[in-house]
N, C-alpha and C positions, 0 to 999 in steps of 0.2 A: 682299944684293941681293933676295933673295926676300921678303924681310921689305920692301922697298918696295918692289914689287910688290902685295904684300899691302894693305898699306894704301892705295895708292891705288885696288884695285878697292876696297877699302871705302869708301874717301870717294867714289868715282863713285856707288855704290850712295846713298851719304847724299844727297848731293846730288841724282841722282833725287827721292829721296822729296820732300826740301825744295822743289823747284822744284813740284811738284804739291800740297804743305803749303801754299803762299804761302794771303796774303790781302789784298787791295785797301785799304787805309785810306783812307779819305775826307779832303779837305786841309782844313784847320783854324785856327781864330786863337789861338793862347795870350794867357795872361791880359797880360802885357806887349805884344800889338798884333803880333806874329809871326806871318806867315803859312804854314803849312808845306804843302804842296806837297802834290796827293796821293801815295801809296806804297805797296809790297809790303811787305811782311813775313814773317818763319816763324812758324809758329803756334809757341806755347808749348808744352813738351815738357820742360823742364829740363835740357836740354842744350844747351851752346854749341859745342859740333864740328859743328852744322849752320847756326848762325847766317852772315848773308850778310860780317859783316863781322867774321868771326875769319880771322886769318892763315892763309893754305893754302885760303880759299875763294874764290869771284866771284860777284860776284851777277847771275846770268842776263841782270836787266832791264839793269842798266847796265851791266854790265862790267867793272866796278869791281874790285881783289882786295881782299882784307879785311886789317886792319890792327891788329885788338885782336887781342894775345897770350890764349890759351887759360892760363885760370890752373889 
C-alpha cells in the first residue's frame, strides 16, 4: 500500500514538471496532403513515464488517458 502511494506522489510530481515542460507545435501538412492539427507536446528528455500518452498518464489539454504500454 505504501509502495502505491509512493508512486503516485511521484507520478504527481512528473506530471507537474511535464505540464510546465509542454510545447506548442505549430499545425502542419505532411508530405501525403495531411493536415495536422496544432498541438502540445513533452519536450524530449528520454524518458517515457512522462510522455502524455503512456498508460497511467492524461494529458492535461485534452484529457485523454494514455494508451501506450511503457516498455
Amino acid at each position: 500500500m505504501l509502495r502505491k502511494i509512493l508512486t503516485c506522489v511521484i507520478a504527481l510530481f512528473v506530471l507537474t514538471g511535464v505540464a510546465e515542460g509542454a510545447q506548442r507545435m505549430r499545425g502542419y501538412i505532411k508530405k501525403n496532403g495531411t493536415y495536422v492539427m496544432p498541438h502540445y507536446k513533452t519536450r524530449k528528455d528520454g524518458t517515457r513515464l512522462n510522455n502524455y500518452s503512456t498508460k497511467g498518464n492524461i494529458n492535461p489539454y485534452t484529457g485523454k488517458k494514455g494508451y501506450k504500454k511503457l516498455r
